[in-house]
NUVEXMI-526168 format. One record per atom (N, C-alpha, C, CB): x, y, z. Coordinates in steps of 0.1 Angstrom, whole numbers, plus 5000, padded with zeros to 4 digits. Glycine has a CB too. Layout:
XYZ ...
END
This chain:
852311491817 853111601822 852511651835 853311711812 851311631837 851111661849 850711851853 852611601856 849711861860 849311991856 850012101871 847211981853 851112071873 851612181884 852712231872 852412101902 852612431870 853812471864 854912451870 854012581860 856012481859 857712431860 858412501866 858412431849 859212521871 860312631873 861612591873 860212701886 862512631862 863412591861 864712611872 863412621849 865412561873 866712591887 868312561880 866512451904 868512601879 870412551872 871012581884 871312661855 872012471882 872612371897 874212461893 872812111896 874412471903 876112441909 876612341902 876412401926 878112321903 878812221899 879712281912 879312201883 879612131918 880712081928 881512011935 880612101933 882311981936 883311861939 882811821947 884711871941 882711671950 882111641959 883111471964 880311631955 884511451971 885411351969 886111411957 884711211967 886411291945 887311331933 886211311924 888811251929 885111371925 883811391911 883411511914 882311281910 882811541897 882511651901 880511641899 883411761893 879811741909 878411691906 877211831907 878111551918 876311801894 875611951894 874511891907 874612011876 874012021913 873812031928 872712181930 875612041937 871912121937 871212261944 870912221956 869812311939 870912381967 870312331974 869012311984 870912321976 868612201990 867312151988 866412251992 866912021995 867112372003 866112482008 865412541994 866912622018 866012571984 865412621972 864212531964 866612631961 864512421967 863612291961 861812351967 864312101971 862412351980 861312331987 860612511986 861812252005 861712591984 860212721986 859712681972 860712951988 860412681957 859312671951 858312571947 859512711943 858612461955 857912371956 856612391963 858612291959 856512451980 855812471987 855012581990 856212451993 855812701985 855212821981 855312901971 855412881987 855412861963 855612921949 854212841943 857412881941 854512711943 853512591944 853612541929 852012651948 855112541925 855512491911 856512371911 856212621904 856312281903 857612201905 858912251901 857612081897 860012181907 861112271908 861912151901 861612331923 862212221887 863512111877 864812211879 863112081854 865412091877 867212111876 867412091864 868412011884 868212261861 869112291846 869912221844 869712391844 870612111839 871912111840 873012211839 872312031834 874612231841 875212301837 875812301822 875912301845 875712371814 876012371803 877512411796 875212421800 878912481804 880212511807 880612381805 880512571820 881912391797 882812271798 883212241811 883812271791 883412131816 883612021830 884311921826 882311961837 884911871835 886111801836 885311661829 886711791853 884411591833 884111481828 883211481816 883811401837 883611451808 882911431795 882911571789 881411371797 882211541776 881811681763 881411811772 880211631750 881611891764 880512041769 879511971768 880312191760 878612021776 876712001772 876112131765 875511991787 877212251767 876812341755 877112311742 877312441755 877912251739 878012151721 876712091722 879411991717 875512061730 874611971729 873812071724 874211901741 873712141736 872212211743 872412351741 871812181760 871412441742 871712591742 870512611750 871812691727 870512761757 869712811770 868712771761 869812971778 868012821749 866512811748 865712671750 866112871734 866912561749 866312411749 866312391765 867412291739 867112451776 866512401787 865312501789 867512381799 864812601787 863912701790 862412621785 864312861781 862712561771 861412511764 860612431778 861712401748 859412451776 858212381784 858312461800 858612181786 859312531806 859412551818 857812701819 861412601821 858212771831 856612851832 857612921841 854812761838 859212931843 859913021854 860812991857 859413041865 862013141860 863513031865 863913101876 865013021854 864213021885 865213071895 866113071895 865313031905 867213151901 868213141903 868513181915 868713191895 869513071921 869613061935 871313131941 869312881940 871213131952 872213171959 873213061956 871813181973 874613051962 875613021959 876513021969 875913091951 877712931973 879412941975 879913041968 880312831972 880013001952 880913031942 880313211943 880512921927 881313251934 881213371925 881313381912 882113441928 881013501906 880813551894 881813551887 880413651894 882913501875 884213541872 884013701868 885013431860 885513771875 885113941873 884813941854 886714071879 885713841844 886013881831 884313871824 887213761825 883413851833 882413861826 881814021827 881513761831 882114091838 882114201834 883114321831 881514231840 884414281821 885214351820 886614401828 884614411818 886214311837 887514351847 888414161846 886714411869 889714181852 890914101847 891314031861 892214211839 891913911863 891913851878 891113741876 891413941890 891313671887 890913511892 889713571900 892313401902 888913461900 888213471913 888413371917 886913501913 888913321934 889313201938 887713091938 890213221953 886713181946 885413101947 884513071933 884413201956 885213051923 884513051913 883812931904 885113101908 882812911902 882112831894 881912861877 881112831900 882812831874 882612871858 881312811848 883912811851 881012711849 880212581841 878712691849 880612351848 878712741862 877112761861 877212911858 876212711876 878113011856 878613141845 877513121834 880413111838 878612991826 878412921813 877112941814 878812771810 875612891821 874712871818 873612961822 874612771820 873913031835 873413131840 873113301834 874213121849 874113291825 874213461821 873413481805 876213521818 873913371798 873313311784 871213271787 874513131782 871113231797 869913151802 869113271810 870313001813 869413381814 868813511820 868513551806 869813621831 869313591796 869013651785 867813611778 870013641778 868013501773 867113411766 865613391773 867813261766 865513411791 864613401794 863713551798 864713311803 864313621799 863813791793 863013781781 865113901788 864113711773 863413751759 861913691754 864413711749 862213561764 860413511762 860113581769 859613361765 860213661783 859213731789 858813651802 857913761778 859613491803 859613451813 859913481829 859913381809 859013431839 858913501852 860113481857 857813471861 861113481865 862213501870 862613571883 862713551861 863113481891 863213521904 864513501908 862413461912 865613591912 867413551913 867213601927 868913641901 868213511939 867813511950 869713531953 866613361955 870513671957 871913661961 872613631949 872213561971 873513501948 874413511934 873313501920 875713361933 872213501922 870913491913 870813641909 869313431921 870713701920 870713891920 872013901913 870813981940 873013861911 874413941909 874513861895 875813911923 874213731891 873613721880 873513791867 872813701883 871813821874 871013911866 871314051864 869813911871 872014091868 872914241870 873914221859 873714261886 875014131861 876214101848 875314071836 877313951852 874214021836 874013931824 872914021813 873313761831 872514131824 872014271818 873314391814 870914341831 874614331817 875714401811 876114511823 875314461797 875714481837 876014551852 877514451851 874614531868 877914521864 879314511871 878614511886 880614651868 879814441895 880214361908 881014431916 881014241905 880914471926 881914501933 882714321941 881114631946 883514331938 884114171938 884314141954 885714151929 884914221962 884714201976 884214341982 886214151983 882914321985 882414471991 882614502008 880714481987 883314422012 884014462024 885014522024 884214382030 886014512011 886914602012 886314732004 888314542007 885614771998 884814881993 884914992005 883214831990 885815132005 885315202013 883915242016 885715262012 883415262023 882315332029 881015212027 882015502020 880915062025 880714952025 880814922037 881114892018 879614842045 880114732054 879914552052 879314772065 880514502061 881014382057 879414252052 882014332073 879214242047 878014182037 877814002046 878714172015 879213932044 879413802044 879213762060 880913772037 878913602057 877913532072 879413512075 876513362073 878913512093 880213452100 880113282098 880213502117 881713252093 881113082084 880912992102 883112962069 881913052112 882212982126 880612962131 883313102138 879413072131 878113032137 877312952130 877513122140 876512902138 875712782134 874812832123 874812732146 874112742114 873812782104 872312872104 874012672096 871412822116 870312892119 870713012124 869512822128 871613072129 872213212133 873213312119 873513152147 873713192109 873813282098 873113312088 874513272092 871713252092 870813322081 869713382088 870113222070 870013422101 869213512107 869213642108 869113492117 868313712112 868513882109 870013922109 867813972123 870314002098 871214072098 871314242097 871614012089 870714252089 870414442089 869114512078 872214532082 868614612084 867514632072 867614682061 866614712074 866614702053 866414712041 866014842038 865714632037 865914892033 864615002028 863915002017 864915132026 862614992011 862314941998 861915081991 861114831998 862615101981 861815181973 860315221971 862015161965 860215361976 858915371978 857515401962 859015501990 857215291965 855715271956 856915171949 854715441944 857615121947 858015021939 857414901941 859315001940 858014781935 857214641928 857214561942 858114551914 858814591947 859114511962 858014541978 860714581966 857714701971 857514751984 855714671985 857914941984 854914691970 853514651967 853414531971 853214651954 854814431970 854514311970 854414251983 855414251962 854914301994 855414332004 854414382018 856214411999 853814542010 853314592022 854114672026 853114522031 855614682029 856114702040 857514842031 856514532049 857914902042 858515002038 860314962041 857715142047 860014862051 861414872055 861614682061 861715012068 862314612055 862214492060 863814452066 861614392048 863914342074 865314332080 865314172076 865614372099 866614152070 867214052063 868414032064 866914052052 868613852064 870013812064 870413852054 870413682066 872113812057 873313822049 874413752044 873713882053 874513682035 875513602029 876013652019 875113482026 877013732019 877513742004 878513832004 876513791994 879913781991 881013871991 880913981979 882313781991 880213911966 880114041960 879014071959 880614061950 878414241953 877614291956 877414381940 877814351971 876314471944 876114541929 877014671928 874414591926 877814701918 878314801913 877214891907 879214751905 877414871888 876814961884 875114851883 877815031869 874114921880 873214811873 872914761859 872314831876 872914691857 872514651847 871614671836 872214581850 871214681824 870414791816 869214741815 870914831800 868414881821 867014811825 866114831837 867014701826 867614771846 867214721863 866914851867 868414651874 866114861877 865914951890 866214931904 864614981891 866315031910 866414961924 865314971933 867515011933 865314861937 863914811951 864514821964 863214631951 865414781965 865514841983 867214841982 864614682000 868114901991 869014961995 869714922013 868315101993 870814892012 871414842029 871414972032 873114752032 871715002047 872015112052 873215152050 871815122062 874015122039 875015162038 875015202020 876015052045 874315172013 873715242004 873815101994 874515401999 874214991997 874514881985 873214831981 875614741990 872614831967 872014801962 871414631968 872614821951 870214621972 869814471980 868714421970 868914491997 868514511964 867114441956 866914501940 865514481965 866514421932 865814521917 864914471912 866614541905 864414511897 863514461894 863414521876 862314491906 863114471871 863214521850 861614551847 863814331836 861314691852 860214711845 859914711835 859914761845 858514641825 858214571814 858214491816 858514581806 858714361818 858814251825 857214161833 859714301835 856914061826 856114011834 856713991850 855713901827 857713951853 858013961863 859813911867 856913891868 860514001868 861813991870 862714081884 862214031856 862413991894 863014061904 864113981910 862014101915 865114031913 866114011922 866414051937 866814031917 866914001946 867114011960 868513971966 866013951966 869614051970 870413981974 870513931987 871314031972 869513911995 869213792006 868513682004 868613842016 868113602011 868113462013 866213452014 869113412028 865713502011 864413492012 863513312012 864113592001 864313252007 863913112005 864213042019 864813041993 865113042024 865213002043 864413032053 866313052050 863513132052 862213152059 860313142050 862513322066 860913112037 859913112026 858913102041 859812982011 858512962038 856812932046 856813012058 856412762052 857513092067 857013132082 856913322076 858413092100 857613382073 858313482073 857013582062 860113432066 856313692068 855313692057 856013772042 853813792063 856813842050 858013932035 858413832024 860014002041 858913722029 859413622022 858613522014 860113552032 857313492022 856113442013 855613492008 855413392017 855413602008 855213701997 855713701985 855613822000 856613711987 857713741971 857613601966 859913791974 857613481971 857713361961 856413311961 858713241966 854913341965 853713401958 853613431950 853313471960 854513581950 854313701936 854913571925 855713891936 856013591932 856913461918 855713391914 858313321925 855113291919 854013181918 852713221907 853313141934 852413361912 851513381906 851413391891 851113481911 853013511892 853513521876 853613391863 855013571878 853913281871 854613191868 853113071865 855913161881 852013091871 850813001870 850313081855 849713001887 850413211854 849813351841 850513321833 850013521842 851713261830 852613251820 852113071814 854313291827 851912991825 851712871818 850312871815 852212751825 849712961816 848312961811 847913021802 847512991818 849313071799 849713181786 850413081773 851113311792 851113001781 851912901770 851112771764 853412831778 850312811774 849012671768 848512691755 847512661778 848412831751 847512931739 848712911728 847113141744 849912871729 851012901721 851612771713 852012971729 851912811703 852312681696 853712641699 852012681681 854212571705 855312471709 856712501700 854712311708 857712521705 859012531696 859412411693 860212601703 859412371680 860412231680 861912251678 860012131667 862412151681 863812161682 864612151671 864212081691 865812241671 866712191658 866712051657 868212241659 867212061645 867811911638 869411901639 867511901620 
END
């Protein structure tokens, strides 16, 4: 098995031609690969999909969690369906199958106490899946400003500075960090409503929308709704946080080493 810890990643599902295929992408590979300094596995999706059985009739979140040391959850196209938090409607951008595995698989990994890092639809995630709500397009949100990249500029210009932050002061972000106030891109249509039971907030847009949290008690559970993984290695705010992640995540498999192994149902 090889002595670098795990970190688990659960993929997208996306058409790609007339198939459909679970998918990440590789910028995520590489921060926790390079700075985090963990190998980076793919969850499958567990949601029924067009070809073949559910893999939830197979599998359940604790069987892809077993052996891992940490999970990401990455940014996204797709959205959240609203019916997971109580509200009624389509979401056109939506990915159901990584829903399926995503909200079930945050729970489960709380409950071991595993380190966890949700990065944008990872952040908005971990919010629903703690039983928070979405503002579903926070550009039409009065007194909100517009969140989402312009899709027309190049892609090194839509994940470049967008607007600051403010971190809650003496919080987990701000320790981890240094810094009081950091300026970060922007990709994203929905955003945090209420929070989730537990969460706190770590930093704030200037327009008051929730950008960051974190579940105290927690060995380590923070979320960020920017892109922190696209400047991981240059950016010191950014290498920071997937560090922190790293560190948590090296304490935990040095923790699981002491523990006796779950075997699997029959």
């Amino acid at each position: 098995m090889g002595t670098w810890p795990r970190v688990g990643i659960p993929v997208d599902v996306k058409r790609i031609g007339d198939a459909a295929f679970h998918a990440v992408g590789e910028k995520y590979l590489a921060a926790v690969a390079h700075v985090t300094g963990a190998l980076p596995l793919l969850l499958p999706a567990l949601g029924r999909g067009e070809e073949g059985a559910d893999l939830g009739g197979q599998f359940k979140p604790d069987d892809l969690l077993d052996g891992l040391d940490g999970l990401f959850l990455t940014g996204s196209h797709s959205n959240i369906e609203p019916r997971h938090w109580g509200e009624s409607g389509d979401e056109p951008a939506a990915d159901p199958q990584r829903d399926a595995t995503t909200l079930p698989l945050v729970r489960s990994a709380i409950g071991r106490d595993l380190p966890v890092l949700a990065v944008c639809r990872g952040l908005q995630e971990l919010n629903v899946a703690l039983g928070g709500s979405l503002h579903r397009a926070v550009h039409t949100r009065e007194g909100y400003d517009d969140h989402r990249e312009d899709g027309a500029r190049p892609r090194a210009e839509r994940y470049g500075p967008a607007h600051p932050v403010t971190l809650t002061v003496d919080g987990l972000l701000q320790r981890i960090t240094g810094a009081a106030e950091l300026t970060v891109n922007s990709l994203h249509g929905q955003g945090v409503q209420r929070l989730g039971r537990g969460l706190v907030v770590e930093a704030r847009a200037p327009d008051g929308l929730v950008e960051a949290v974190h579940l105290p008690g927690a060995r380590f559970v923070v979320g960020v709704q920017w892109h922190p993984e696209w400047d991981a290695p240059t950016n010191p705010a950014s290498r920071a946080l997937f560090e922190a992640f790293g560190d948590a995540v090296r304490a935990y498999a040095a923790d699981r080493k002491q523990l006796p192994q779950r075997m699997p149902e029959a």
